[in-house]
N, C-alpha and C positions, 0 to 999 in steps of 0.2 A: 255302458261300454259294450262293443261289439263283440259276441265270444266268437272266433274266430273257429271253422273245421281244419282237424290238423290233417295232413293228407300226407305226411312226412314219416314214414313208419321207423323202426328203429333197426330196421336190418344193413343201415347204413355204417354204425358202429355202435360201440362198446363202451360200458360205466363199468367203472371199478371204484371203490373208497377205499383210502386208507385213512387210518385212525391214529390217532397219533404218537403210539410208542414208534410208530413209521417213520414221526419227521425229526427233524435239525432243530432240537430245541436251542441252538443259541439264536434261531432266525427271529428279528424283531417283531416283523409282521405277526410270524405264528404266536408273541409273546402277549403282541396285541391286543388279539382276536381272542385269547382265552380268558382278556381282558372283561374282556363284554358279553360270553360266550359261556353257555351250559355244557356245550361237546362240540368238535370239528374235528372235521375231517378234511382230505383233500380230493377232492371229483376228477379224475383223471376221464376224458373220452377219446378214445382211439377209434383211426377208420376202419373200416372192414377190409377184408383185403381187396376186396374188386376197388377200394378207390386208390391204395394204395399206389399207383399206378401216377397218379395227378398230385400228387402230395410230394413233399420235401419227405425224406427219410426219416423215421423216428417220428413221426409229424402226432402231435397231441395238446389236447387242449386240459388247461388244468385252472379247476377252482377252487376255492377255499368254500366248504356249505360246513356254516356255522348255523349252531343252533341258538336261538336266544333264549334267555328266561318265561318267554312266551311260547317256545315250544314250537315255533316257526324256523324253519331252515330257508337258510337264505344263501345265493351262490353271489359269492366276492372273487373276481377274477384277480391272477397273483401279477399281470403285467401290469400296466399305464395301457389308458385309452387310445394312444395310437396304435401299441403292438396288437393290443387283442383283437382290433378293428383288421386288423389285416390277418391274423391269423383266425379269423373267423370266415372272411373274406373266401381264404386259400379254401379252407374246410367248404364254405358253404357253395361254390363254385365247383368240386369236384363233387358233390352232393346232386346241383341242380344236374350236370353233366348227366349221370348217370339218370336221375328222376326221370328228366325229360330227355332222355336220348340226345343231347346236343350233337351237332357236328363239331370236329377240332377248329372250324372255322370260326363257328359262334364258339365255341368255349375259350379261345384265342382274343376274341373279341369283347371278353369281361377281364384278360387280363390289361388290354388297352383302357378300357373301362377306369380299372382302378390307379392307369397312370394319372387320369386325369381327374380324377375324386382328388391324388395327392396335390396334383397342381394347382386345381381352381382354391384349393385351401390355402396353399403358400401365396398368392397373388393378394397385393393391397384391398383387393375387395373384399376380402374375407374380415370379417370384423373380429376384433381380439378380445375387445374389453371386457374387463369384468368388473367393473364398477365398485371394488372395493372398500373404498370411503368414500366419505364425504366430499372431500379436496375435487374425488372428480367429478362431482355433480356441478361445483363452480366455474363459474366464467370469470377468468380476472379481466378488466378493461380493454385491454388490447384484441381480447377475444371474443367480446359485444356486438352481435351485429346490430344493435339498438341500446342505446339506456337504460331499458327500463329492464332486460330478461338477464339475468343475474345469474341465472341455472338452469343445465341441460331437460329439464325436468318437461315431461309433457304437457304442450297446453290444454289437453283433456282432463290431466290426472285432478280427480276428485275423491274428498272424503263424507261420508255421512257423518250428521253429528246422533252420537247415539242414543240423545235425550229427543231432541226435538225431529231426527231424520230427514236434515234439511241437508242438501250438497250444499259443498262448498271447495272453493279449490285449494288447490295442497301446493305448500311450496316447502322448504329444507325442510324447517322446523316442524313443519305437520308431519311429516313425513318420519321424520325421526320417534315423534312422541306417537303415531299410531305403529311403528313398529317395532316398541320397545314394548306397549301394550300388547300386540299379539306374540310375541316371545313370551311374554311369560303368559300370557295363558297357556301356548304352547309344552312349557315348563322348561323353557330355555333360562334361566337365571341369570348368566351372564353373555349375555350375545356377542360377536364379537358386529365391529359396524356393517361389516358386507350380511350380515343375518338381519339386522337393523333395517339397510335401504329394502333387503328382500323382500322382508315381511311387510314393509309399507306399502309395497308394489301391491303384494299379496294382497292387504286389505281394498286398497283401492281398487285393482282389477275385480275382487267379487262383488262390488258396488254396482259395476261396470261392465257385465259381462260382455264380449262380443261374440254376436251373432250370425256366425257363419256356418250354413249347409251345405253348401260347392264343393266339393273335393277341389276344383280349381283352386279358389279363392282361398281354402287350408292352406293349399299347395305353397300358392302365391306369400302367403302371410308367413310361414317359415322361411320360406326363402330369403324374403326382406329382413329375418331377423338372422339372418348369418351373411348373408353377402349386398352389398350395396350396387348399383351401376355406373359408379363415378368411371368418368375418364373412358366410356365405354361409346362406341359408335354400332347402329344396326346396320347390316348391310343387305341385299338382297341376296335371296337361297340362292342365284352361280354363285356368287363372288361366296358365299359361306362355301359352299362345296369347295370349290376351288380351295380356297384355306386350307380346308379340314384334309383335301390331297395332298397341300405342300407340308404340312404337318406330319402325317404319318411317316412320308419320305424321307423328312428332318430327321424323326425317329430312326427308320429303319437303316439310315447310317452311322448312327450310334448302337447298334442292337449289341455287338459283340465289345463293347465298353466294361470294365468292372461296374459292378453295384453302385460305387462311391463316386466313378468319374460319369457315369451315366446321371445319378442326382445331381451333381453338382453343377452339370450342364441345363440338365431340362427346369430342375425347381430349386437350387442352390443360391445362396445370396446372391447377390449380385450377375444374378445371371442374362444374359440378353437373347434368349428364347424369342421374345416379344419381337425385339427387332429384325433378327434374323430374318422370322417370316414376312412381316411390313416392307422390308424392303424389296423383297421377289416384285417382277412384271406381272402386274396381273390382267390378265386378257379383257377382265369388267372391269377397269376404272382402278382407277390410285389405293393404296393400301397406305397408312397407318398401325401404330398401335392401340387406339382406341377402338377399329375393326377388328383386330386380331385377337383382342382383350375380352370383346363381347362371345367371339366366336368360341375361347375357347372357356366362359364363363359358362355359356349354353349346354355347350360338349360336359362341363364337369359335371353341372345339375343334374344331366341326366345320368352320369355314371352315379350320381347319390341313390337312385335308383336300383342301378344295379347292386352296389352294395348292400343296400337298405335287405335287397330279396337274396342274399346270398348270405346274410346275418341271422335272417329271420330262418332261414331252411334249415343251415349248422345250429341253432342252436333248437330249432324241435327237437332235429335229432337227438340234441342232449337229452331234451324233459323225457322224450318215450324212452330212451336206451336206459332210464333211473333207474335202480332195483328195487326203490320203494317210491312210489306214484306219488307228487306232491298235491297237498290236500286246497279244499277250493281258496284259501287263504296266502299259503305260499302259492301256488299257483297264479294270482292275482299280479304278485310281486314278481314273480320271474318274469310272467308277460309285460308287462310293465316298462320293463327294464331292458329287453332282449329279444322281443315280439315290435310287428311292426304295428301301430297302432293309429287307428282314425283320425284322430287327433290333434296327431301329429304328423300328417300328411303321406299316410302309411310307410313312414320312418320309423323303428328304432330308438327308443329314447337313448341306447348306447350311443347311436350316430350322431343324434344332437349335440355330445356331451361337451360344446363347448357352450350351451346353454339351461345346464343342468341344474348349476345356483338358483337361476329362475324358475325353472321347471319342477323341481325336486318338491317343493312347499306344496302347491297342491295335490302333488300326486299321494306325498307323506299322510295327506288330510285325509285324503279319501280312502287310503289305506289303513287307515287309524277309526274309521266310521266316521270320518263327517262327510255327509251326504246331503248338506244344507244349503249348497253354493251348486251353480253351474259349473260341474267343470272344467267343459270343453271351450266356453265362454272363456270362462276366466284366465284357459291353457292359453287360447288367442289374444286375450289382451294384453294379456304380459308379453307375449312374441311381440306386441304391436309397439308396446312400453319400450322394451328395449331395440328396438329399430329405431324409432325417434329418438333416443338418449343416444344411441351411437351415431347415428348421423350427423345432429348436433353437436356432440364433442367433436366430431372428427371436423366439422366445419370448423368449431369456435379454434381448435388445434393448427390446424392450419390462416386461420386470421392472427392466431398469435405467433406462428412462424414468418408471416410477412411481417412486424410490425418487427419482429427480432431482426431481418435481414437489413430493413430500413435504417435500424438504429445503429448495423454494424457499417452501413454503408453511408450514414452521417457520422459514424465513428463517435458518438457520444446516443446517450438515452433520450427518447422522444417523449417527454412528460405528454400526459392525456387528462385532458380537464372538463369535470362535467357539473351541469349546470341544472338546476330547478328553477322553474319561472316562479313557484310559490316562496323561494329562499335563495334572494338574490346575495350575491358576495359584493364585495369592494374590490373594482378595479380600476385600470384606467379607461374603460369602457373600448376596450381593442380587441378583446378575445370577442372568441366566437363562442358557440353554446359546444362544438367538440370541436379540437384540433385535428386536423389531417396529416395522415403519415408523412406525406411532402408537400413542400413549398413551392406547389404549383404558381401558385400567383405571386411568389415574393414578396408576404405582407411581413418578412423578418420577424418569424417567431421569436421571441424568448423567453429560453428556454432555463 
């Protein structure tokens, strides 16, 4: 791992702890933490006054640094991963501001930024899942695009056998039994199943590592594990400009909106943001939503960016502002977590953290001393693992929402019948090897 120079000094703000005859002992979390926990405290960082200026009032960042039976201090932020993303955001923005001298123009321009970090996340492309049992690694019938693939499961994913070190490939059942086997070596006892699939992944991505040196191709290979291009049209740079003006404009008539009616419009359920734009004249050629969807998928990626370096500045400023320096071990860990990292396609693993179940395992190893696996390899394959498992579910999901629409618009259930050439049935020799949603030809299924 790359140590990184910190160039972020700590004259930007202020650490303070408090200890805990300080806190609210009926609060759960604190009751938790003292659960697991030799001493904590809570890490308050306040700005300096020169940034005071760019901040919300009262503006502070607060962590829980618990110490473990290991003697390691570790910082637990008291929000949820969207808030502290954004209050990192604010902090690490009025940080860059003053570092590099920004103009109000560029500084104006990371607050646009982070509209559209929130938007390209709200948009169907962003993928959700978290693959917590088993249920959804299966394909029931109707959500088959073949016979014979039963499960979302890569057709890469391979196990070694540990006797003879021979691959082979992995379907549910391998999967389950090799990561019920690294759980407990891990000393997980009882896993619950989403630790199960993890660690199966786990073992087969170190089998497997992948070998990428590009910064692009890192780039490339995160991105495909959080957002897909479905539904997406490229268009040429006018026609994107173009867009990207009628956009801001769309904005700058909602600027004076509340907070709530402003989301509700731009990234709120149901909202038609998409079409608004798509249907403007456009001087280059016809507009859609699948052009407006790529544009402003493009526009968010890069605001990931921006966030990514406004995350990573706010919280230097925390490690140097510390009043006791963390030693090379927590150290390790904070950067980790809160630092942008190679790896990760100099993102943040906070910014990832809608892929942290999968991420979390190797980094836990390697922070534990095991140093016997690629890790950066292994950080890739798993990005790669889950790109394919979401994209196939989301396929097999939507095959099984048409096969549901069919049956409501035959008003009764479409039986689905499959066949083996090696294990033929009795019939009247009328079926076919699979039925079709509809009765195109009028062979009068019965059903």
């Amino acid at each position: 791992m790359v140590r990184r120079i910190n160039t972020i000094s700590n004259q930007y703000g202020t650490v303070r702890l408090e200890h805990p005859a300080y806190w609210d002992e009926s609060c759960p979390v604190l009751q938790k933490a003292r659960e697991v926990a030799e001493s904590a405290a809570i890490c308050r960082w306040r700005p300096a006054d020169k940034l005071c200026n760019q901040l919300p009032d009262g503006f502070e960042l607060k962590f829980y640094c618990l110490k473990g039976r290991d003697s390691v201090r570790r910082f637990i932020p008291l929000y949820g991963s969207d808030q502290l993303i954004a209050e990192l955001f604010r902090g690490g923005q009025a940080v860059l501001k003053q570092h590099h001298q920004l103009s109000d123009k560029e500084f104006a321009s990371y607050c646009m930024k982070f509209l559209f970090f929130q938007k390209t996340r709200s948009l169907n492309n962003h993928y959700k899942r978290n693959f917590g049992g088993f249920l959804d690694l299966i394909v029931k019938k109707p959500g088959r695009e073949s016979g014979d693939k039963r499960n979302i499961l890569p057709e890469d994913l391979v196990f070694l056998d540990n006797l003879t070190g021979k691959e082979f490939p992995g379907g549910i059942t391998k999967l389950q039994m090799e990561g019920e086997r690294l759980t407990r070596e891990y000393g997980i006892q009882r896993p619950n199943r989403q630790q199960i699939i993890n660690y199966g992944l786990f073992a087969a991505a170190m089998n497997q590592p992948l070998k990428l040196k590009d910064p692009e191709q890192i780039e490339f290979c995160v991105r495909m594990s959080l957002f897909n291009d479905t539904d997406t049209r490229i268009c040429d740079p006018e026609t994107r400009l173009w867009i990207e003006e009628q956009i801001l404009i769309a904005i700058e008539k909602h600027q004076h909106d509340s907070q709530e009616k402003f989301d509700n419009w731009f990234s709120g359920p149901g909202n038609s943001f998409l079409s608004q734009i798509s249907k403007k004249k456009c001087p280059f050629g016809k507009l859609d939503n699948d052009i407006v969807r790529w544009v402003l998928l493009e526009w968010g990626w890069e605001a990931y960016h921006y966030v990514g370096k406004c995350i990573d500045a706010q919280m230097r400023c925390l490690l140097n502002a510390l009043p006791a320096p963390l030693d090379e071990r927590e150290r390790k860990i904070f950067e980790m977590v809160y630092l942008k990292q190679d790896c990760l396609g100099e993102f943040p693993l906070l910014l990832l953290q809608e892929r942290l179940s999968f991420l979390q395992i190797p980094m836990l190893a390697v922070l534990n001393g095991q140093d016997d696996f690629d890790f950066a390899g292994t950080i890739h394959r798993l990005l790669l693992y889950y790109s394919s498992m979401a994209e196939s579910r989301r396929a097999a999901d939507r095959r099984i929402q048409g096969f549901s629409d069919q049956c409501r618009k035959q008003k009764h259930v479409i039986k689905i019948f499959e066949y083996k050439d090696d294990q033929p049935v009795e019939d009247s020799g009328k079926r076919r090897r699979y039925k079709p949603l509809t009765d195109d030809e009028e062979d009068n299924w019965d059903d």
